[in-house]
mmCIF file of the C-alpha atoms, coordinates in Angstrom:
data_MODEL
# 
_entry.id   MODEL 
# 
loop_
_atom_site.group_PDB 
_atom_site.id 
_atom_site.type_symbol 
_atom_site.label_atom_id 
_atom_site.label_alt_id 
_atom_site.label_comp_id 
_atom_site.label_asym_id 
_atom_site.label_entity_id 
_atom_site.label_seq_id 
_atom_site.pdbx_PDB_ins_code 
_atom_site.Cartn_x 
_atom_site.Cartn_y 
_atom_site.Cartn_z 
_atom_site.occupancy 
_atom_site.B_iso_or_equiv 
_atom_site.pdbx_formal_charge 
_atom_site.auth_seq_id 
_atom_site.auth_comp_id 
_atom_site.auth_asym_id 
_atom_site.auth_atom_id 
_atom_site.pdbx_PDB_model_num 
ATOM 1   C CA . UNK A 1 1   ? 39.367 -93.772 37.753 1.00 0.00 ? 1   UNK A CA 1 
ATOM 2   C CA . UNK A 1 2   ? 42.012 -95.512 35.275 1.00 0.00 ? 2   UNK A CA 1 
ATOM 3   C CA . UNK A 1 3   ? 44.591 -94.527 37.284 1.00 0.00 ? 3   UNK A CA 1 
ATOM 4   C CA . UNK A 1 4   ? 45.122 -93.610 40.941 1.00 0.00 ? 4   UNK A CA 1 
ATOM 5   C CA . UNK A 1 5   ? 45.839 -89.901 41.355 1.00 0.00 ? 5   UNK A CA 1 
ATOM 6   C CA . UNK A 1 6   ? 48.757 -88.933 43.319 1.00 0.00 ? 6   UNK A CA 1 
ATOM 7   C CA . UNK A 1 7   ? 47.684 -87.973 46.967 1.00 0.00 ? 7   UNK A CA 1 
ATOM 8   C CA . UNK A 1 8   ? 50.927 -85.555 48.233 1.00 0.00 ? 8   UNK A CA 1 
ATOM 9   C CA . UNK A 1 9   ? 51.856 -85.011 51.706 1.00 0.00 ? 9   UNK A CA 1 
ATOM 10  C CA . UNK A 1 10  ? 51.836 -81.120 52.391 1.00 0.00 ? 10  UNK A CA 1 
ATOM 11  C CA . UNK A 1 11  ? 54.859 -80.472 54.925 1.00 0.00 ? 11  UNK A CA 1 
ATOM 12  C CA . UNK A 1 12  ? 53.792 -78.905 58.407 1.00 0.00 ? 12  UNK A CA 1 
ATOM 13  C CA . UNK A 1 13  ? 55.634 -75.716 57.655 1.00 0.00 ? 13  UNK A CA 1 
ATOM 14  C CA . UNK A 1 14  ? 53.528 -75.261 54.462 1.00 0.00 ? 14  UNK A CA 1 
ATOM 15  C CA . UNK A 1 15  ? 50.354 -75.556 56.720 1.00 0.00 ? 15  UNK A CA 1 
ATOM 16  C CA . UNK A 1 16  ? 48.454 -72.775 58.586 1.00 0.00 ? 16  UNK A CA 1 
ATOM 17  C CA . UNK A 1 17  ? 47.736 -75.693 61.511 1.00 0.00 ? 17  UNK A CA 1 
ATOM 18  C CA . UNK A 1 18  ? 51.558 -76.592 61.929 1.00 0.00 ? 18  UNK A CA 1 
ATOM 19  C CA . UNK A 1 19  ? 50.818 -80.403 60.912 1.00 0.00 ? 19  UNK A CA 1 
ATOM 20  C CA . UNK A 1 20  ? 51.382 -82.257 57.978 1.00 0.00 ? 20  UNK A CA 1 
ATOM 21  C CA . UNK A 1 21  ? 48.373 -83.061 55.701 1.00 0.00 ? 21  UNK A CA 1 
ATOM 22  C CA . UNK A 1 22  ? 47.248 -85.012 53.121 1.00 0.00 ? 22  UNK A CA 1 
ATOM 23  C CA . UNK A 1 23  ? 45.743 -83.294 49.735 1.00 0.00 ? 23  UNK A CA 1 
ATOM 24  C CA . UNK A 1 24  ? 43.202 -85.519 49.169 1.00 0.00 ? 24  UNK A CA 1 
ATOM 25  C CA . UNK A 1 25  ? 41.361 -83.060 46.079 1.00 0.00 ? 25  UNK A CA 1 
ATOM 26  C CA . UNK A 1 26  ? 42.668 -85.759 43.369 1.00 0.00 ? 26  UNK A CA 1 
ATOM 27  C CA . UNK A 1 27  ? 40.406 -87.835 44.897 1.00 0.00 ? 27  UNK A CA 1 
ATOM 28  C CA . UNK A 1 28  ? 37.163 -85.910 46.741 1.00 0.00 ? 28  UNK A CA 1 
ATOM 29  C CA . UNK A 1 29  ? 37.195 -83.297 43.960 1.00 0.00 ? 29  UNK A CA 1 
ATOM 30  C CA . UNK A 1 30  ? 36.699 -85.743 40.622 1.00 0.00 ? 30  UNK A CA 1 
ATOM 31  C CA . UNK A 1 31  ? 35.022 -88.977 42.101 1.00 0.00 ? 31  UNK A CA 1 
ATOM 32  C CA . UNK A 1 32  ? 31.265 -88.819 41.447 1.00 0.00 ? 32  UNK A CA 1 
ATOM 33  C CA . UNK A 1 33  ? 29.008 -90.678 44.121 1.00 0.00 ? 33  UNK A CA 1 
ATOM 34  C CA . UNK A 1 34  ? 26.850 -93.362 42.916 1.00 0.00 ? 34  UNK A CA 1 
ATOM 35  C CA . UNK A 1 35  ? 24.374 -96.250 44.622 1.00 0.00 ? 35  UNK A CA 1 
ATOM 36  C CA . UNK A 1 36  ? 23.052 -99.126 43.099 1.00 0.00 ? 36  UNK A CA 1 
ATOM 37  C CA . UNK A 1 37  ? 20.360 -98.606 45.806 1.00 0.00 ? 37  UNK A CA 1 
ATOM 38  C CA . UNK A 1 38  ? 17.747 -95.863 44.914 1.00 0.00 ? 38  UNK A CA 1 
ATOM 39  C CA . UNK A 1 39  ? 16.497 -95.389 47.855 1.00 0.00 ? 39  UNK A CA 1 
ATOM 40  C CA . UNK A 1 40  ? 20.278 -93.995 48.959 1.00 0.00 ? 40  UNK A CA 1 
ATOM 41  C CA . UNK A 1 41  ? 20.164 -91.945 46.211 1.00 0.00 ? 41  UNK A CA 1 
ATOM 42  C CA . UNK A 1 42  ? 16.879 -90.417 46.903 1.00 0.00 ? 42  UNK A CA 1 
ATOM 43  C CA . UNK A 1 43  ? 17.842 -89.822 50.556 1.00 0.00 ? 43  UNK A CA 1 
ATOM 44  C CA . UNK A 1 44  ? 20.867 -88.433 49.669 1.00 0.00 ? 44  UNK A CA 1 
ATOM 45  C CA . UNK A 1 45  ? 18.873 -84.746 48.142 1.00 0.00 ? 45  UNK A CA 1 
ATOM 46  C CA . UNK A 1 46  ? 15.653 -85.092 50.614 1.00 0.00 ? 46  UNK A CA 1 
ATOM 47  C CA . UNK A 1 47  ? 17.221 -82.949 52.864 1.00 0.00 ? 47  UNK A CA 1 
ATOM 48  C CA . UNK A 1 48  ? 15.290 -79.646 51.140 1.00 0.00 ? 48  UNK A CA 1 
ATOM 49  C CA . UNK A 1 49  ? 12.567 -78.947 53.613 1.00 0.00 ? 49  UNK A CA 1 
ATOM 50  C CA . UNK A 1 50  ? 14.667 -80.726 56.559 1.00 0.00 ? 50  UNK A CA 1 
ATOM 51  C CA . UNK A 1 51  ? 14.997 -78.466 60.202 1.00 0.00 ? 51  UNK A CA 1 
ATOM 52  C CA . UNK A 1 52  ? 16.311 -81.264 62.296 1.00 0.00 ? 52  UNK A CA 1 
ATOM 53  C CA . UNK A 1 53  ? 12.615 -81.994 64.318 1.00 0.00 ? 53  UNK A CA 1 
ATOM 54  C CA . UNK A 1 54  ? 12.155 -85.256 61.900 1.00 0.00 ? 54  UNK A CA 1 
ATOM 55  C CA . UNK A 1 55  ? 15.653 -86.675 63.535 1.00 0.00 ? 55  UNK A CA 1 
ATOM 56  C CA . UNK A 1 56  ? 15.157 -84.653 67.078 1.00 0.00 ? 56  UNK A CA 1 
ATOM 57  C CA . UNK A 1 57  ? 13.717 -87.763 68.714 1.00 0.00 ? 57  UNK A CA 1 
ATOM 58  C CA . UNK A 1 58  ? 16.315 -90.510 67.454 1.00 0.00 ? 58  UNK A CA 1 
ATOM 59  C CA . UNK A 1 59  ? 19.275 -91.590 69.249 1.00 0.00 ? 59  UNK A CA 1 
ATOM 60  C CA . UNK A 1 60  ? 22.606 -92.805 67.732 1.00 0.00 ? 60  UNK A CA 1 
ATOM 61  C CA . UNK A 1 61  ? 22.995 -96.482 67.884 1.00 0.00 ? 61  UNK A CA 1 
ATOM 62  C CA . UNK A 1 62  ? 25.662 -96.332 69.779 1.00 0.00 ? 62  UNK A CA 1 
ATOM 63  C CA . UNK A 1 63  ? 25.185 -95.512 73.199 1.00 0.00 ? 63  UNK A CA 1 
ATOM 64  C CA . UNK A 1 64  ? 28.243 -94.038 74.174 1.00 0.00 ? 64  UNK A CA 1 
ATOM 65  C CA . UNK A 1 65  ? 28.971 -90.730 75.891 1.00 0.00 ? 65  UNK A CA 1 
ATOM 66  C CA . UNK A 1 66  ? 32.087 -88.798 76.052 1.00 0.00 ? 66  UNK A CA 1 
ATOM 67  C CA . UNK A 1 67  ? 32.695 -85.681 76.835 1.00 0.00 ? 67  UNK A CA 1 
ATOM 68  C CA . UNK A 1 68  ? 34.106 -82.686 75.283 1.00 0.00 ? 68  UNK A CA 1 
ATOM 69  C CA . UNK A 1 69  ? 35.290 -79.354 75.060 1.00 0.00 ? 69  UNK A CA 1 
ATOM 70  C CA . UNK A 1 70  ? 35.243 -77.382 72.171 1.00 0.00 ? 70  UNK A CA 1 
ATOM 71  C CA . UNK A 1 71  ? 33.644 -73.953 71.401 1.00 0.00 ? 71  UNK A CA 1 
ATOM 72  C CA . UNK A 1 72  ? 32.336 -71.980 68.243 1.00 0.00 ? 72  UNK A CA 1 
ATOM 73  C CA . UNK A 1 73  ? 31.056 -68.570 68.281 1.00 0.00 ? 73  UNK A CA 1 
ATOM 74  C CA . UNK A 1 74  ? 27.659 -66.906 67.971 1.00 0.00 ? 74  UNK A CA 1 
ATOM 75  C CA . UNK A 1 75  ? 26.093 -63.616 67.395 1.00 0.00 ? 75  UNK A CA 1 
ATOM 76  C CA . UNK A 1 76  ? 23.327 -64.610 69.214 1.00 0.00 ? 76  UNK A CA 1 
ATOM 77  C CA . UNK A 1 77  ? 21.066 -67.680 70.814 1.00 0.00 ? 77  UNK A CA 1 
ATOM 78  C CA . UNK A 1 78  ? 21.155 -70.144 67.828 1.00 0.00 ? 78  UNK A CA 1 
ATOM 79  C CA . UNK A 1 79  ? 17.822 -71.082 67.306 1.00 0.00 ? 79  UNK A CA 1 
ATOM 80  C CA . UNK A 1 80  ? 16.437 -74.428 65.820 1.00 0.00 ? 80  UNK A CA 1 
ATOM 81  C CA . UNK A 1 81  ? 17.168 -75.513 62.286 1.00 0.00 ? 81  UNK A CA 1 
ATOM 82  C CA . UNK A 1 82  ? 19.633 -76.456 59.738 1.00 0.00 ? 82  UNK A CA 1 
ATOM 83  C CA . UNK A 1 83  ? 23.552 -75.535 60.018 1.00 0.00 ? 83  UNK A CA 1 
ATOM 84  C CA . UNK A 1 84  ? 24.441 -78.197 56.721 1.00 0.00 ? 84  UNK A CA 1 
ATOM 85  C CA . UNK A 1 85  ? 21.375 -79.331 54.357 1.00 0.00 ? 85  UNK A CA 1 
ATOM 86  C CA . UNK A 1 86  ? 23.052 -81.962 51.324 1.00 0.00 ? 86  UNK A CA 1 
ATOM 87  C CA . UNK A 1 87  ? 22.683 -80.440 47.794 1.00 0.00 ? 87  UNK A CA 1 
ATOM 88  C CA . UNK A 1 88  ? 24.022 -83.773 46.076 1.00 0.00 ? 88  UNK A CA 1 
ATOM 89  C CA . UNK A 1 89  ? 25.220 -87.178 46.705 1.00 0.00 ? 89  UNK A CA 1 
ATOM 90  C CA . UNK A 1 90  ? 28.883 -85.957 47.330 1.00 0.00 ? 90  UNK A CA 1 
ATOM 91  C CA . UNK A 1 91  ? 27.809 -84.221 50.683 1.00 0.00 ? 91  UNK A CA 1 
ATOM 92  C CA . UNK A 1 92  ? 27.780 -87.052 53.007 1.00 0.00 ? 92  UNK A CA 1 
ATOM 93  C CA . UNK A 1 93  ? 26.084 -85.516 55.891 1.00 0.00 ? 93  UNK A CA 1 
ATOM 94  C CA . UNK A 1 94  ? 23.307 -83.095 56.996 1.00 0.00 ? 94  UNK A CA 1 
ATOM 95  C CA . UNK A 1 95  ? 24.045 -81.081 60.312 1.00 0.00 ? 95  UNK A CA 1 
ATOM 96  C CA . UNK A 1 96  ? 20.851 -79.688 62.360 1.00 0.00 ? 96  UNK A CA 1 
ATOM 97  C CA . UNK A 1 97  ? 20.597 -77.653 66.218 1.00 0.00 ? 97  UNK A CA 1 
ATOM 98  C CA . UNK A 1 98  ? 17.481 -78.755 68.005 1.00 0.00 ? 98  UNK A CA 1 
ATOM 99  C CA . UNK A 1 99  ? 17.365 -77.661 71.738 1.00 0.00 ? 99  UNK A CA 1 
ATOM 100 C CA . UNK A 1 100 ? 20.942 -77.275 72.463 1.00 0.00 ? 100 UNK A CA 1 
ATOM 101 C CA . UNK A 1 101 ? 21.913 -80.314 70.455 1.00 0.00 ? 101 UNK A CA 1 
ATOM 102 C CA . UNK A 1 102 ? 23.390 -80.472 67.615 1.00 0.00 ? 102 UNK A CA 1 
ATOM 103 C CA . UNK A 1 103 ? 22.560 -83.590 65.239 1.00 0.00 ? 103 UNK A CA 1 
ATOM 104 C CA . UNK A 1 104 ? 24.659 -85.178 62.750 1.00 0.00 ? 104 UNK A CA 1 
ATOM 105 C CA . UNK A 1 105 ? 23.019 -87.549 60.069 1.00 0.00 ? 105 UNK A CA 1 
ATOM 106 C CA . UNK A 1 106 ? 24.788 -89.817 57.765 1.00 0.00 ? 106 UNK A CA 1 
ATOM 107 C CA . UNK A 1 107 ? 22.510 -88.002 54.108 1.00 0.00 ? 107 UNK A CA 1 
ATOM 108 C CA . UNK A 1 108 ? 22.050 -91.852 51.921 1.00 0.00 ? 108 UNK A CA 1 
ATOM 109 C CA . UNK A 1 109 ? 20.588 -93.820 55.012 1.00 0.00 ? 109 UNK A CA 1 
ATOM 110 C CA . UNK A 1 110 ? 18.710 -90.574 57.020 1.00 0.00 ? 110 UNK A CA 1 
ATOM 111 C CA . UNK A 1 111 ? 20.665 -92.353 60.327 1.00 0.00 ? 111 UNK A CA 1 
ATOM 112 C CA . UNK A 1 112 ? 21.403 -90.314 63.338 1.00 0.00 ? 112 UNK A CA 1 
ATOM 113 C CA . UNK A 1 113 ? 25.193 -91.304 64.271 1.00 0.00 ? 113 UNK A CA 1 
ATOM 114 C CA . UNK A 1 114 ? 25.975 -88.615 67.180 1.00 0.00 ? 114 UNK A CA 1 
ATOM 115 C CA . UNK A 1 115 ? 24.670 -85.831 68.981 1.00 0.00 ? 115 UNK A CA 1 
ATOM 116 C CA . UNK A 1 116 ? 26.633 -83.127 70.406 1.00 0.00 ? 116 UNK A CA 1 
ATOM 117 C CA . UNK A 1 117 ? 25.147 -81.652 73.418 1.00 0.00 ? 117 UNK A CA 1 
ATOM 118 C CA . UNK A 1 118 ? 25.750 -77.709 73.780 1.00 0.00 ? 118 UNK A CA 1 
ATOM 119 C CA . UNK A 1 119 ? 26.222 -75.103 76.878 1.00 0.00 ? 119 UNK A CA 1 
ATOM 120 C CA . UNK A 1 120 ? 25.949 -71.478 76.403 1.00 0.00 ? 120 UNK A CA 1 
ATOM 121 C CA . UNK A 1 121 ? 28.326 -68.734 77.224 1.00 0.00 ? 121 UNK A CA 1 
ATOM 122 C CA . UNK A 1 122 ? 28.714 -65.074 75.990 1.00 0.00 ? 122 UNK A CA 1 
ATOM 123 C CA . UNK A 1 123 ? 29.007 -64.917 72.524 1.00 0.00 ? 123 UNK A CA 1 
ATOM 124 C CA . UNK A 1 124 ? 29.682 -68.515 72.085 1.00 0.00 ? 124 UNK A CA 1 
ATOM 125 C CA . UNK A 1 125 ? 28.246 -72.197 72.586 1.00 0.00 ? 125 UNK A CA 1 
ATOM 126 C CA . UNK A 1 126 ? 30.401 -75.653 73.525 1.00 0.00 ? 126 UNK A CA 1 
ATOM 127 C CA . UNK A 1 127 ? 30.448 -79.252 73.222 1.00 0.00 ? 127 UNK A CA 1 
ATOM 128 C CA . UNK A 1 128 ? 29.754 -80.440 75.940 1.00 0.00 ? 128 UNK A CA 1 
ATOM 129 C CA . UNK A 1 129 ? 29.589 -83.892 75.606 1.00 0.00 ? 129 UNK A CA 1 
ATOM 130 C CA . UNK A 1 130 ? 29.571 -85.965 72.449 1.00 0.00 ? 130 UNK A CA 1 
ATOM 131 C CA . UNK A 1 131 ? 27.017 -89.311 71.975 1.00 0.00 ? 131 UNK A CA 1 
ATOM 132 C CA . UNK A 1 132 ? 26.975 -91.682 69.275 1.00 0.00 ? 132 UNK A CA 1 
ATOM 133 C CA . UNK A 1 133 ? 30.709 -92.916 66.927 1.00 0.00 ? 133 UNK A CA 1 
ATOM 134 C CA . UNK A 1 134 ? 31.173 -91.792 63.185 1.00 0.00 ? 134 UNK A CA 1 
ATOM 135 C CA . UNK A 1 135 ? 33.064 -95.224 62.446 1.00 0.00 ? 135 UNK A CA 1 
ATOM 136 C CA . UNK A 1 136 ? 32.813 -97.262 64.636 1.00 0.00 ? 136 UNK A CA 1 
ATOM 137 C CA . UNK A 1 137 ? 32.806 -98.592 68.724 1.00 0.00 ? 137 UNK A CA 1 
ATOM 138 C CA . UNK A 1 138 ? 36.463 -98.439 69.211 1.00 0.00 ? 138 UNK A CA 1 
ATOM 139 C CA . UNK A 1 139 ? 36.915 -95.055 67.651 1.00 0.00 ? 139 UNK A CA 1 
ATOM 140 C CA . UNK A 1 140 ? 39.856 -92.995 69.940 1.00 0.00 ? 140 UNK A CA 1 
ATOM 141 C CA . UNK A 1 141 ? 37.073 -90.484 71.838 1.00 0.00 ? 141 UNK A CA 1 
ATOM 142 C CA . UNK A 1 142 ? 39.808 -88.055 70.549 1.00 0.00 ? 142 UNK A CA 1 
ATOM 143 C CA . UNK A 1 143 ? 39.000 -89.047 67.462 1.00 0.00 ? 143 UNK A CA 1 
ATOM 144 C CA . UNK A 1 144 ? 35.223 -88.233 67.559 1.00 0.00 ? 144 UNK A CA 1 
ATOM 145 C CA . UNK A 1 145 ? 35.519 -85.028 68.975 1.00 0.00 ? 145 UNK A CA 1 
ATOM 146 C CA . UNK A 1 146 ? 37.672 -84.186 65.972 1.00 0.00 ? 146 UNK A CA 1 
ATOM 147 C CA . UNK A 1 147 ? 35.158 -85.149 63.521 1.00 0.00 ? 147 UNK A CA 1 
ATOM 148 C CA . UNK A 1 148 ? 32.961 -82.949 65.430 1.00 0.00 ? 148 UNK A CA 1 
ATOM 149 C CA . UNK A 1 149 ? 35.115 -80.032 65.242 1.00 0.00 ? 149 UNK A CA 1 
ATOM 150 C CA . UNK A 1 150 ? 36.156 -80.774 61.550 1.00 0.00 ? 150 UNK A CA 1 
ATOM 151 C CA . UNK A 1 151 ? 32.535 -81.261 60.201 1.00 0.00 ? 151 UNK A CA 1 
ATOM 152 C CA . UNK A 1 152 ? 31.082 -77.796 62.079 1.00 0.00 ? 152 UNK A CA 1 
ATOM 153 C CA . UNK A 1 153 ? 34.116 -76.393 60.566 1.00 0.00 ? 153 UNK A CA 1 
ATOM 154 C CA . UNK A 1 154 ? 34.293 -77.453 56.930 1.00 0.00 ? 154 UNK A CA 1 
ATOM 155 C CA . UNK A 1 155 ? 30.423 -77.990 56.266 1.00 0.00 ? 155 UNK A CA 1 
ATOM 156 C CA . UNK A 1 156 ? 28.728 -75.345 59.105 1.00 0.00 ? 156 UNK A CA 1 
ATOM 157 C CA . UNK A 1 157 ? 31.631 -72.788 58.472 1.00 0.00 ? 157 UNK A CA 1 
ATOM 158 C CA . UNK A 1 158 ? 33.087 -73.466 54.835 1.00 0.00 ? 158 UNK A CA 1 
ATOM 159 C CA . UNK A 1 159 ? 36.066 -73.677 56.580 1.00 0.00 ? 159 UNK A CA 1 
ATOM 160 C CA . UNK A 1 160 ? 39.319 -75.718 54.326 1.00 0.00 ? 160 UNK A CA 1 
ATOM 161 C CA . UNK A 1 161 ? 40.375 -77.636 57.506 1.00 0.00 ? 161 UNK A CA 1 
ATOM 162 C CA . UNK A 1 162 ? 41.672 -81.095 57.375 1.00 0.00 ? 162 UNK A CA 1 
ATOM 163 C CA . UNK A 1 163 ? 39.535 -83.969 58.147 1.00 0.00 ? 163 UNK A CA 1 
ATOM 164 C CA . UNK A 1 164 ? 40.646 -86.470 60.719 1.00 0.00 ? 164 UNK A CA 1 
ATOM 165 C CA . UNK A 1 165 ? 41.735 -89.735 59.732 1.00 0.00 ? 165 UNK A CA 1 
ATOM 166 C CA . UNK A 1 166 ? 41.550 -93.220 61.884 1.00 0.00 ? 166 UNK A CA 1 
ATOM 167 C CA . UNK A 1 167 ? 44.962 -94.645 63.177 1.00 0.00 ? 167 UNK A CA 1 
ATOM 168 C CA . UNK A 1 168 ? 47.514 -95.835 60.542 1.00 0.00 ? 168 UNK A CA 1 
ATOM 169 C CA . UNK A 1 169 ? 45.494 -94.803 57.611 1.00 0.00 ? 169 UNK A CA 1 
ATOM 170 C CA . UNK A 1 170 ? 48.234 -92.071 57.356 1.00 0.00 ? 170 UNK A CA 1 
ATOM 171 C CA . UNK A 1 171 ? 50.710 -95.227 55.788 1.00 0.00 ? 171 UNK A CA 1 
ATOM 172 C CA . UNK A 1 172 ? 48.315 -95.553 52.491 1.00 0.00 ? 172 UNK A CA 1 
ATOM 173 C CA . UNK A 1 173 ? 47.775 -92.308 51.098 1.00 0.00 ? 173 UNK A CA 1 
ATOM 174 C CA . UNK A 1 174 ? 45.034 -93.168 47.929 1.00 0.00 ? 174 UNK A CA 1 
ATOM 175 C CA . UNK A 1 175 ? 43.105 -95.695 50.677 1.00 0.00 ? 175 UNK A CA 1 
ATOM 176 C CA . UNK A 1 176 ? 43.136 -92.764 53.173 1.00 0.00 ? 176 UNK A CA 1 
ATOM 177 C CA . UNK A 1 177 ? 41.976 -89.852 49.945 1.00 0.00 ? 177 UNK A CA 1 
ATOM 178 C CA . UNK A 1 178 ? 38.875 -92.528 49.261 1.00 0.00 ? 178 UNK A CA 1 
ATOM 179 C CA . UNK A 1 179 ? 37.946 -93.254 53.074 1.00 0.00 ? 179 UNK A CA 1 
ATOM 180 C CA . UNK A 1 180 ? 37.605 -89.016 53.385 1.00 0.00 ? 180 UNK A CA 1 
ATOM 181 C CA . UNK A 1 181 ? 35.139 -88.858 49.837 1.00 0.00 ? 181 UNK A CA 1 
ATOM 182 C CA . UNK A 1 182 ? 33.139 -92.159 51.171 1.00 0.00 ? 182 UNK A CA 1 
ATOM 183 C CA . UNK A 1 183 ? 33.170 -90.255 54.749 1.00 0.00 ? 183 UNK A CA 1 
ATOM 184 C CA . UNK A 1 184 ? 32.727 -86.517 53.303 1.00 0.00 ? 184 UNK A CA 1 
ATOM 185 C CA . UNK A 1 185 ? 32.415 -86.448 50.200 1.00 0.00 ? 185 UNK A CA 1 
ATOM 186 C CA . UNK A 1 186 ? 34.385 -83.160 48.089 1.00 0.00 ? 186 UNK A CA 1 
ATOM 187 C CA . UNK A 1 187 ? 34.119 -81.266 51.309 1.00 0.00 ? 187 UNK A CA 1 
ATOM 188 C CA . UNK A 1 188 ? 37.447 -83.014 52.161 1.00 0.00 ? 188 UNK A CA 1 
ATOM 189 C CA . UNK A 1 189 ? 40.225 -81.133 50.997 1.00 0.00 ? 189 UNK A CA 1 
ATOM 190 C CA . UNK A 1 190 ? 43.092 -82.503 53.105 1.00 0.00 ? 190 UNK A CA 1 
ATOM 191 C CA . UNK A 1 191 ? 43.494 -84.793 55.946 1.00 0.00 ? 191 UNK A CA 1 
ATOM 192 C CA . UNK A 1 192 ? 45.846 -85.254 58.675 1.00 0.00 ? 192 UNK A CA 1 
ATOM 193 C CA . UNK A 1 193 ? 46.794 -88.269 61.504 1.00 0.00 ? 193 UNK A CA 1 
ATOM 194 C CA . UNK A 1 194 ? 48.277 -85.391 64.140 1.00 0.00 ? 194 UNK A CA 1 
ATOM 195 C CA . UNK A 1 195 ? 45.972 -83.588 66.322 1.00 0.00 ? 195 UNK A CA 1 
ATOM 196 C CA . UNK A 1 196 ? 45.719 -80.218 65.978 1.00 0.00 ? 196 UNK A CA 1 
ATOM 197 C CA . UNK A 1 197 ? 45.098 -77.828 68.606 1.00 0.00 ? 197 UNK A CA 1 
ATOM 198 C CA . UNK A 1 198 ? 41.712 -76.931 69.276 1.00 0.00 ? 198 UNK A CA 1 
ATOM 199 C CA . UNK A 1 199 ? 41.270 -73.125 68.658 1.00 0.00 ? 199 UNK A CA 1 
ATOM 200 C CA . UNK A 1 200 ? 37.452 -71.591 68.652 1.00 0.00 ? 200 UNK A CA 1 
ATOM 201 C CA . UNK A 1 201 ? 37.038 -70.452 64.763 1.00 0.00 ? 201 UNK A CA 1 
ATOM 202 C CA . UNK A 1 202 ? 36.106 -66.586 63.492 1.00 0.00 ? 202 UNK A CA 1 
ATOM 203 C CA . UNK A 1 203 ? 33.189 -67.521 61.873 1.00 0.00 ? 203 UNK A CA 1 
ATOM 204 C CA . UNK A 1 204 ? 30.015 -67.872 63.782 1.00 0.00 ? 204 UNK A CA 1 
ATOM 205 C CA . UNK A 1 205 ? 27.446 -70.714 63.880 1.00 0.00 ? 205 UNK A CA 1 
ATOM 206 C CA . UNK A 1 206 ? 24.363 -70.014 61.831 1.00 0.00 ? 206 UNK A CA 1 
ATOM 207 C CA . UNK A 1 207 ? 21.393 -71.886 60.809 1.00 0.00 ? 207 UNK A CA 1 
ATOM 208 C CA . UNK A 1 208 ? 20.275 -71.568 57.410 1.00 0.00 ? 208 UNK A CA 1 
# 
């Protein structure tokens, strides 16, 4: 990029979540992902054949546990497989359910970074509890549970919903629009700082 595209705040009344957001498209939708490492690049589209049973044994390397509480529907018991497979280096993350978990796995290194442990109810299945960071050991646990809840949403779902961003990133708007494509890739259509109010979506889990 020559120049840095302008990143707008979006005011909370314009919003469907009642927050302000960031439109970070002038950055996730033009950028194009590259690695000087080809092994990155090859992980990043190996995820064709993938169910989740090559990761099912790994554990994040972090070790901490938090727990949770958020719920998405289902029309029924959702069986082992793939919820999010990558299709090209600008999808940042493959999603998989194995045995009540489900597993999310950073695409260019093939790394487990958290598991979200599910529970079972009628017509719909919760977080439980949440192991493993996205970022990094001091993460708010707030914080991971909404990357939880955003990732299920935009990449499971195809949900727009904004993706969380870490404390005062909100002050530098381009820095915040490139930490969402490096995190998500052009899945990330806005972001916001505020927390929004954990709702259970319409649109039901599915494996692929």
């Amino acid at each position: 990029m020559n120049q840095s595209p302008e990143i707008p705040w979006i005011e909370a009344a314009d919003t469907p979540w009642g927050v302000p957001v960031l439109d970070v498209r002038g950055v996730t939708q033009h950028m194009i992902s590259t690695s000087a490492d080809p092994q990155c690049a090859a992980n990043a589209i190996s995820f064709g054949g993938d169910d989740g049973s090559a990761f099912a044994a790994d554990k994040p390397a972090s070790p901490r546990v938090i727990g949770a509480l958020i719920r998405f529907r289902v029309n029924a018991p959702l069986p082992d497989g793939a919820l999010f497979r990558p299709r090209q280096m600008e999808h940042k993350w493959a999603i998989f359910h194995h045995q009540q978990r489900i597993l999310f796995v950073r695409s260019w290194t093939r790394k487990l970074y958290a598991l979200a442990e599910l529970s079972s109810g009628e017509g719909y299945v919760e977080v439980k509890k949440i192991s493993g960071v996205f970022v990094d050991e001091e993460e708010h646990p707030l914080f991971t549970t909404m990357m939880v809840d955003f990732l299920l949403r935009s990449h499971v779902l195809g949900m727009v919903y904004p993706a969380p961003l870490p404390e005062g990133l909100e002050k530098t708007p381009f820095e915040a629009a490139m930490w969402c494509f490096q995190m998500f890739g052009n899945p990330a259509l806005c972001a916001t700082h505020h927390i929004i109010p954990l709702t259970m979506p319409e649109p039901p889990l599915e494996v692929l």
